[in-house]
C-alpha positions in Angstrom: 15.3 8.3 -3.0 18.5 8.9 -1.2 19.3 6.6 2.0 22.2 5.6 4.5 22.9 2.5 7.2 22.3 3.2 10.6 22.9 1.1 13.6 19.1 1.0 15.8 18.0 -1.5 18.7 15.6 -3.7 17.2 12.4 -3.5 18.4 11.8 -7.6 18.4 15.2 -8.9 19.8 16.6 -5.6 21.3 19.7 -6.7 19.5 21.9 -3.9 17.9 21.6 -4.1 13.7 22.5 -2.0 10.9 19.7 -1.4 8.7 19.0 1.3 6.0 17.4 4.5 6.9 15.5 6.8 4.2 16.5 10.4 4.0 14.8 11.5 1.3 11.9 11.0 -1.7 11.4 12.3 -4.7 7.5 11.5 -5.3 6.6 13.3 -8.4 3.2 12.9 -9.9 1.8 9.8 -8.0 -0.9 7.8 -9.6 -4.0 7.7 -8.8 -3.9 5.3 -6.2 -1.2 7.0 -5.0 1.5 5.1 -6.8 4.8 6.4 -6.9 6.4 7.7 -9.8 8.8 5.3 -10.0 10.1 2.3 -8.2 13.0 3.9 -6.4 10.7 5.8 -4.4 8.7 2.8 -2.7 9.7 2.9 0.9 13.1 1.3 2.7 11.5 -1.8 4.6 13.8 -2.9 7.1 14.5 -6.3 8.3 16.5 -7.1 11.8 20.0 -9.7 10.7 19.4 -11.1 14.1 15.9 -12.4 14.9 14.4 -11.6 11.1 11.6 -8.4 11.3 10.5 -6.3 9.2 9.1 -3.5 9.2 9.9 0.3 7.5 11.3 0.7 11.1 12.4 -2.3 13.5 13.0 0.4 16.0 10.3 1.0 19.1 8.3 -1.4 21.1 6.4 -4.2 19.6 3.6 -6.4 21.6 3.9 -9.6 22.7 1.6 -11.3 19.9 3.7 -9.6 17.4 6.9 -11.1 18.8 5.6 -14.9 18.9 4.2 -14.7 15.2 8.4 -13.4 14.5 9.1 -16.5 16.7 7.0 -18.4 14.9 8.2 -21.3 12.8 6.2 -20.1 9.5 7.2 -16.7 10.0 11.1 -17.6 10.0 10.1 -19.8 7.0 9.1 -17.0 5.5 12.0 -14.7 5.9 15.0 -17.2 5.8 13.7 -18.4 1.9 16.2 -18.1 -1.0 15.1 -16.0 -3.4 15.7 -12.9 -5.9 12.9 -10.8 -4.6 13.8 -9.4 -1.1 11.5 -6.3 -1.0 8.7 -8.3 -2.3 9.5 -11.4 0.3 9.3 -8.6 3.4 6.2 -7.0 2.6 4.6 -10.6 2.5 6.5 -11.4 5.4 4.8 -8.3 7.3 1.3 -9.2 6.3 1.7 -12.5 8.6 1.8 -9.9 11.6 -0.1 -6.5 10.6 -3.3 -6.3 12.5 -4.1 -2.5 11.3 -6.4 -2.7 7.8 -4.8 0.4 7.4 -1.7 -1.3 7.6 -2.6 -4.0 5.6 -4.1 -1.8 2.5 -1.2 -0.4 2.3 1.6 -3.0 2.2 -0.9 -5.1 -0.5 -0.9 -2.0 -2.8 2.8 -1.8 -2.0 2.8 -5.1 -3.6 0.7 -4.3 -6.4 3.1 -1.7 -7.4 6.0 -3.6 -6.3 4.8 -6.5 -8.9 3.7 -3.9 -11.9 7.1 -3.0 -12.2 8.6 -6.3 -12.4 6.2 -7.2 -14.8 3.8 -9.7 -12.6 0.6 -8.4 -13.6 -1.0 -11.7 -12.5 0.4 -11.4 -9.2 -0.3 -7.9 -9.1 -3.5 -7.6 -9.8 -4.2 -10.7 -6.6 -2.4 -7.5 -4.5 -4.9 -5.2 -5.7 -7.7 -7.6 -4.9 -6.4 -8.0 -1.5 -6.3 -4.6 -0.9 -9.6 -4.0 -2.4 -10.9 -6.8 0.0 -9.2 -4.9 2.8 -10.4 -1.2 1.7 -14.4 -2.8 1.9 -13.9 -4.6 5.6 -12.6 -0.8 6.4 -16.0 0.3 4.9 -17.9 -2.1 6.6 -16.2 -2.0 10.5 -14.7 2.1 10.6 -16.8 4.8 11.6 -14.7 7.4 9.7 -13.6 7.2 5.9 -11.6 9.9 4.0 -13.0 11.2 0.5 -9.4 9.9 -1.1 -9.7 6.4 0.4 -12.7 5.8 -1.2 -11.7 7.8 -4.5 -8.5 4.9 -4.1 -10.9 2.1 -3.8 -12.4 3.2 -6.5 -8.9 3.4 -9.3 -8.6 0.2 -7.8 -12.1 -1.2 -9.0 -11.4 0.4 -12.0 -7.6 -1.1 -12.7 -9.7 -4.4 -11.9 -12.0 -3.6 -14.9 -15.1 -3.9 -12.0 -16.5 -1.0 -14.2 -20.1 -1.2 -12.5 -19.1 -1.3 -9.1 -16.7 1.4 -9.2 -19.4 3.4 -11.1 -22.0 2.2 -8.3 -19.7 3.5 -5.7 -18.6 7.3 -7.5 -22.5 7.4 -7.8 -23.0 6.5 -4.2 -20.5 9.9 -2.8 -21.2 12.0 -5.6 -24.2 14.4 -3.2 -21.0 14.5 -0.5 -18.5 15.2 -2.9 -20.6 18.2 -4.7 -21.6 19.4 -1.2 -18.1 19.3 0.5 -15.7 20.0 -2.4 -15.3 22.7 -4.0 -14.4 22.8 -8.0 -10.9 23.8 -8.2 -9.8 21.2 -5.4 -7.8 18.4 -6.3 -10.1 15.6 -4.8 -12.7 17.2 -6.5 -10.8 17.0 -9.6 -10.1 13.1 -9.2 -13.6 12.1 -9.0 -14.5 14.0 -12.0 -11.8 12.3 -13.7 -12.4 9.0 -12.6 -16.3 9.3 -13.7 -15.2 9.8 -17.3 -12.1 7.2 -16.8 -15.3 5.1 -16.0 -17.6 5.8 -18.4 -14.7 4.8 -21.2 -14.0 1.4 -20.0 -10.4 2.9 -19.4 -8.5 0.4 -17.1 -4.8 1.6 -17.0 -3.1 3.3 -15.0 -3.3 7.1 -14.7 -1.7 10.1 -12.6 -2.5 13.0 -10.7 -1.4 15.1 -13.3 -3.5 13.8 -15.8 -6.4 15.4 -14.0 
């Protein structure tokens, strides 16, 4: 990942800050719940030096709600702690605002990653819970879900070793996937893969070009 400072308005205090701007990621063979390749390659978050957001850009308008919870006396707890793990502080800090589950899926399994390479696995696997938790209120309240997020959902049951709900769930798509997918597509590909992931008990962590 290559990156440089910038000076933007922040979108919270309208204050000018520096902040680091991505230019460019190298994402290689991404796991297969979309995972990185390595850690480099997780995305810049941003954080304003004035009033204390973060976001992966402090840059455009933010709503009012948003701006009291920055105010707010646990949110600048949050952000003003000492400690040695920044990029794993502002993606918590974030989840105090985020209203999107979208949003909120994917900073938890930014975490998840985030922890598996600093070698937390108990914390990370309380991410992947989390987002899991989030991917089924999805389910449950959106009127349109994508083939991959539930082919996600289900790496993540299986990572979790929940073995008979992720099978329950591949089980559950399988007449859409054979009706909509053709052989030699990629997504098609994953759910094969996972099946058989599945049916060994296999709860590591595999890539997209395993399949």
């Amino acid at each position: 990942m290559r990156t440089i400072r910038k000076c933007v308005i922040c979108g919270c205090c309208k204050q000018k800050v520096e902040v680091p701007i991505m230019l460019s990621r190298y994402l290689g063979a991404t796991g297969l719940d979309n995972r990185p390749c390595n850690e480099a390659e997780l995305p810049v978050v941003q954080k304003c030096s004035r009033c204390g957001y973060c976001n992966f850009s402090i840059e455009g308008e933010i709503s009012d709600k948003t701006r009291k919870v920055i105010a707010s006396e646990e949110y600048q707890r949050h952000i003003k702690k000492v400690s040695d793990d920044e990029y794993g502080d502002k993606l918590q800090t974030m989840l105090l605002y985020l209203q999107s589950i979208q949003s909120r899926i994917y900073v938890y399994l930014l975490l998840c990653w985030h922890y598996e390479w600093k070698k937390d696995i108990e914390t990370a696997g309380e991410m992947r819970r989390h987002a899991v938790q989030q991917m089924e209120l999805a389910f449950r309240t959106e009127s349109e879900i994508r083939v991959e997020e539930i082919l996600i959902y289900i790496d993540c049951l299986r990572q979790l070793g929940r073995f008979e709900e992720a099978k329950e769930t591949v089980e559950s798509i399988e007449t859409e996937v054979y009706k909509n997918l053709a052989e030699d597509q990629l997504l098609f590909q994953v759910y094969r893969y996972q099946k058989t992931l599945i049916e060994k008990r296999d709860a590591f962590a595999h890539t997209v070009a395993e399949v």
